[in-house]
Wavefront OBJ file of the C-alpha trace (Angstrom):
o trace
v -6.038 11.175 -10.699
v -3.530 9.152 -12.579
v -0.535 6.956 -10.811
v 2.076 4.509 -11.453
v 0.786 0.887 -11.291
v 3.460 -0.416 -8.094
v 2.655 -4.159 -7.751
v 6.637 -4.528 -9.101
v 8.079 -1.786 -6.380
v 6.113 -2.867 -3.691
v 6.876 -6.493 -3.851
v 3.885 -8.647 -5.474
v 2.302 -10.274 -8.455
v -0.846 -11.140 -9.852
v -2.892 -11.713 -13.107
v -3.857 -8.666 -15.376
v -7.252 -7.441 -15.107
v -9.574 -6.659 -17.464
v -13.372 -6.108 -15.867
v -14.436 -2.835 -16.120
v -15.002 -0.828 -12.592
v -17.150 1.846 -11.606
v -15.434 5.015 -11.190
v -15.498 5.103 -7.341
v -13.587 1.820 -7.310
v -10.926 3.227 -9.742
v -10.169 6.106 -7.915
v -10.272 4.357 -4.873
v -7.572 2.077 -6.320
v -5.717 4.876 -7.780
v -5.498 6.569 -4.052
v -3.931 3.471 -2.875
v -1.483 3.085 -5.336
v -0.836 7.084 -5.208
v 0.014 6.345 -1.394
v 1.508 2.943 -2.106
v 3.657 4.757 -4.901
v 5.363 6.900 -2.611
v 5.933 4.975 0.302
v 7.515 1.810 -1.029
v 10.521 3.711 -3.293
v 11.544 7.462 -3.087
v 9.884 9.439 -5.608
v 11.850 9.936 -9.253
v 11.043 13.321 -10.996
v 8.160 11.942 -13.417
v 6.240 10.639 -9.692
v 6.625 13.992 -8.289
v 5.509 15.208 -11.339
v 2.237 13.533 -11.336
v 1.943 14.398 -8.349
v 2.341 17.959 -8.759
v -0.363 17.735 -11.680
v -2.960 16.390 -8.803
v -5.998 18.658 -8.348
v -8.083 18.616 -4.892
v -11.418 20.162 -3.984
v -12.874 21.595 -0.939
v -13.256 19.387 1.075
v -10.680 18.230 4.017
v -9.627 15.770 1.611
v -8.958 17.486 -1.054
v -7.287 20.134 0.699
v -4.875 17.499 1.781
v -4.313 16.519 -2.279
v -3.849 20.310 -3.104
v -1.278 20.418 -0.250
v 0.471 17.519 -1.195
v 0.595 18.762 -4.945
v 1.756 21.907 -4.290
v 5.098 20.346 -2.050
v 5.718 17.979 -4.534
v 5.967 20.657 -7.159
v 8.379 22.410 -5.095
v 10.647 19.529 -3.403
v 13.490 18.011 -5.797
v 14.293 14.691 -6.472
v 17.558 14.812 -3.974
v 15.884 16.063 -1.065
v 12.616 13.777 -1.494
v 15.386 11.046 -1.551
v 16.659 12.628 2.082
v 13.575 12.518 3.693
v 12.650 9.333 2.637
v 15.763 7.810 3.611
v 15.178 9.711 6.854
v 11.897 8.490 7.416
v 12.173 4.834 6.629
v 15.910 3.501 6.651
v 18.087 5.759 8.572
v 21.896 4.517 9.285
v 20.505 1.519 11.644
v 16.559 2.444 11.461
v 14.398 5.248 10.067
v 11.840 7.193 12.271
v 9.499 5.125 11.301
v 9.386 1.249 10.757
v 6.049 1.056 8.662
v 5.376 -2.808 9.165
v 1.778 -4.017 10.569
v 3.584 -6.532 12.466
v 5.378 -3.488 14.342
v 2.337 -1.207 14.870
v 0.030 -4.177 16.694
v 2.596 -6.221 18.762
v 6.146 -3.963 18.897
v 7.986 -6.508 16.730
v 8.991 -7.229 13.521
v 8.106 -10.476 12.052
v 5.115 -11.229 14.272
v 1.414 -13.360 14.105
v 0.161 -10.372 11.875
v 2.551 -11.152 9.189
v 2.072 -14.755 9.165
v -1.419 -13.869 9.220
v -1.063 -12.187 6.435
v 0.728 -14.568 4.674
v -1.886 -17.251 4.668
v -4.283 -14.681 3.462
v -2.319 -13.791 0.357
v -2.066 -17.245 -0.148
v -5.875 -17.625 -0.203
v -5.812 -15.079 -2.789
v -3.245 -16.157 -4.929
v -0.951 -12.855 -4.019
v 2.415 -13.999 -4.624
v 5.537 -12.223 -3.552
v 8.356 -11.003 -6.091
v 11.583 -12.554 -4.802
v 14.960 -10.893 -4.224
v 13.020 -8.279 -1.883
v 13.978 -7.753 1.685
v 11.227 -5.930 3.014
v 8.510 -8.028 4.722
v 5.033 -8.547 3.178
v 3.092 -6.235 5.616
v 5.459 -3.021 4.792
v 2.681 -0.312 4.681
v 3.235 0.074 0.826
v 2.662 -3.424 0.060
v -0.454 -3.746 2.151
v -1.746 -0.552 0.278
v -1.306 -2.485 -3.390
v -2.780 -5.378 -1.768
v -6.296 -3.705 -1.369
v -5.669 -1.893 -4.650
v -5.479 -5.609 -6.274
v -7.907 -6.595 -4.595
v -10.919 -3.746 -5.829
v -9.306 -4.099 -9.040
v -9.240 -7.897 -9.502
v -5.641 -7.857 -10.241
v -5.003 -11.394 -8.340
v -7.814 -13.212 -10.194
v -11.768 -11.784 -10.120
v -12.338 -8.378 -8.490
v -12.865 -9.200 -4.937
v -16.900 -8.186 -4.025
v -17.213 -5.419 -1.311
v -17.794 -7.539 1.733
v -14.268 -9.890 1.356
v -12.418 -6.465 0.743
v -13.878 -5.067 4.117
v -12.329 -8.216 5.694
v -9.040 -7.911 4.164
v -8.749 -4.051 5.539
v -10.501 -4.564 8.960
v -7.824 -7.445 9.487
v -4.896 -6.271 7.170
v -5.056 -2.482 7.007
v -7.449 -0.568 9.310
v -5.826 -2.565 12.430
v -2.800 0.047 12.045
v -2.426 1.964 9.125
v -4.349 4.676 10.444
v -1.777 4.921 13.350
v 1.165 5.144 10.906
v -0.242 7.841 8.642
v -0.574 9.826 11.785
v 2.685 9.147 12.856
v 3.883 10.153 9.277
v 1.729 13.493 9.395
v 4.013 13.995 13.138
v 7.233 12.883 11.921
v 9.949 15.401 12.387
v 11.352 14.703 8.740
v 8.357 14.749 7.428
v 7.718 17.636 4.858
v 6.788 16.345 1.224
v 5.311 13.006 3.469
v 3.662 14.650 6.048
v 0.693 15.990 3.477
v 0.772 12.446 2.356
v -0.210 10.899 5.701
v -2.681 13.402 5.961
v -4.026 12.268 2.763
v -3.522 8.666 4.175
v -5.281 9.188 7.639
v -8.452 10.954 5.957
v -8.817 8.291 3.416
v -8.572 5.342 6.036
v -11.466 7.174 7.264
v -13.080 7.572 3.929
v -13.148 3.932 3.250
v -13.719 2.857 7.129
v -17.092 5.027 6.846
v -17.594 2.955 3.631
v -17.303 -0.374 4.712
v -19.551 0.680 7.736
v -22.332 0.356 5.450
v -22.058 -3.028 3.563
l 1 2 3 4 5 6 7 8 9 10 11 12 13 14 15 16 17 18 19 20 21 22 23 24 25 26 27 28 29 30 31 32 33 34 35 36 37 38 39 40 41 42 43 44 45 46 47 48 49 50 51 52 53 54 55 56 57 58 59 60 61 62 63 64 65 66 67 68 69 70 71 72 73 74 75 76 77 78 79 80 81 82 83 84 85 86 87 88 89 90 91 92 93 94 95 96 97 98 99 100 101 102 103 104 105 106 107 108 109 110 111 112 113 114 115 116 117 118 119 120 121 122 123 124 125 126 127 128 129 130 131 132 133 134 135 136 137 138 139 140 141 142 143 144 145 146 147 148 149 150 151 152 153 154 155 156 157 158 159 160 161 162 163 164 165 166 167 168 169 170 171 172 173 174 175 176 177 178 179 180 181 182 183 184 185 186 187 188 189 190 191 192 193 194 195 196 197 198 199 200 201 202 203 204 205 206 207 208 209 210 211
């Protein structure tokens, strides 16, 4: 499974990386940024395209993939650019505001963001200026972890620190949003997509269960 690299769309920086991974941690990082991808800009043809090219199995999880691949082989570029518009900005506020801050306290702007904040910090994550969108928008927190298995912010981070980082940063909500997104009445080309999102929060929960 190949995707755009989305560290620029989704707001952050860090180092290049160069360490080679084992496979499970590539396509672990790949997932992320496949989910990060889509959430932080609406698709342009060559994303739905890769997306369309995206082959499951059968399992749950890769029924979800197949789904998704089929949809985005059939949705065009101006109606993907509806929905998302629909789903996340709206005229005063999409259906959904997909902000950690907003899923654990009801607010914008909140302890979890500042929280976050120091963390990047600690990890020398830095934030691309000129962007409105607050650090713990779902998609950024998604290209967080993928940095993060993938060393992008300095040396790949070892198993145990990334089960912090998602325990504190990612499993405390984004489970909750990908099944709003899977519920979401404009949800058709994204509703697959938090179906993919929701399963592989489990995935990865079951994971870090064991280190």
């Amino acid at each position: 499974m190949q995707v755009a690299d989305t560290a620029k769309e989704s707001g952050l920086s860090g180092s290049e990386f160069s360490i080679p991974m084992p496979p499970e941690d590539v396509l672990r990082a790949q997932i992320y940024r496949l989910l990060a991808g889509f959430l932080s800009l609406p698709p342009d043809n060559s994303r739905l395209k890769a997306a369309s090219d995206l082959v499951g199995d059968d399992s749950e999880f890769g029924a979800a993939i197949g789904n998704f691949a089929r949809i985005a082989g059939r949705i065009d570029v101006e109606t993907a650019d509806v929905e998302f518009h629909d789903l996340f900005i709206g005229v005063t506020r999409g259906e959904l505001l997909p902000y950690g801050s907003y899923y654990q306290t009801g607010f914008l702007n909140e302890k979890p963001l500042a929280n976050l904040r120091k963390e990047m910090a600690r990890q020398g994550i830095e934030r691309i200026g000129g962007l409105k969108d607050p650090e713990d928008h779902i998609a950024s927190i998604l290209e967080m972890m993928a940095g993060l298995i993938e060393g992008a912010y300095g040396d790949p981070v070892v198993p145990g620190k990334q089960k912090k980082f998602f325990e504190i940063h990612v499993n405390s909500w984004a489970s909750h949003f990908f099944r709003d997104l899977e519920a979401a009445e404009y949800s058709v080309l994204y509703a697959p997509l938090g179906t993919i999102g929701r399963l592989f929060m489990k995935i990865e929960q079951d994971a870090f269960a064991m280190c």
